[in-house]
N, C-alpha and C positions, 0 to 999 in steps of 0.2 A: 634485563632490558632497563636501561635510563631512561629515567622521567624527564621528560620535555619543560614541560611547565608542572609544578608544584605551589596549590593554594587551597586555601580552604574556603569553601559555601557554605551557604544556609536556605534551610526550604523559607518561600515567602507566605504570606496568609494562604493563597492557593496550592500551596503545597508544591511548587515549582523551584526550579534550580535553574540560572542562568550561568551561560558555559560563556567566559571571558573570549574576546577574539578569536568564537568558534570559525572553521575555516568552511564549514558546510551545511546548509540550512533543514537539512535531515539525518537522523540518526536513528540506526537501528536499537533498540537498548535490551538488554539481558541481565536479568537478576537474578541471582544466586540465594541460595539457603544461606552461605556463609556471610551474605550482607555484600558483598563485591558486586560490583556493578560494571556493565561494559557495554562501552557504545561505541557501536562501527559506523563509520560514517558512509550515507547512503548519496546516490545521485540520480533523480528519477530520471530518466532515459524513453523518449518515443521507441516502442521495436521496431526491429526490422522489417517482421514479418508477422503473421497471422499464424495465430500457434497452432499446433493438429490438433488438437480437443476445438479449438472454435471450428476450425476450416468441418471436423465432423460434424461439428454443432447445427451449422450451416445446410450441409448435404441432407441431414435429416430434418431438418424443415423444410428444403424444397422440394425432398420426398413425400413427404407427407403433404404439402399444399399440391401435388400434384397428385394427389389419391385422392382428395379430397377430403381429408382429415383432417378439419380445419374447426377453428373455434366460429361463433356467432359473430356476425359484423358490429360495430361499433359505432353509435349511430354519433356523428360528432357536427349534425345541425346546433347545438345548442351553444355551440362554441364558432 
């Protein structure tokens, strides 16, 4: 594979690298034993949907609030 851009950086006092006309404001990074470094570029995205480990998450709390297996109330006059 051809390199796009080729330049060289340097870390700043905070140990930071700025990535020149980066095209996306997140990146995944991966560092290797051999010192290579690799960043995928990320895009946070809203989901679609409510995953099945929440949607479980969910059912067994309304289970349990309807057993009545519930924590002490919370007394929030102070607020």
């Amino acid at each position: 594979m051809e390199a796009v851009r080729d330049y060289t950086v340097h870390l700043d006092n905070k140990k930071r690298i700025t990535l020149r006309g980066a095209a996306y404001q997140y990146y995944n990074v991966k560092e290797y034993q051999n010192g290579c470094i690799m960043l995928e570029p990320r895009e946070l995205t809203v989901p679609e949907s409510i995953s099945v480990k929440t949607l479980k998450d969910m059912d067994r709390a309304v289970a349990n609030f309807k057993k009545g297996d519930v924590s002490e109330s919370v007394d929030l006059s102070d607020f």
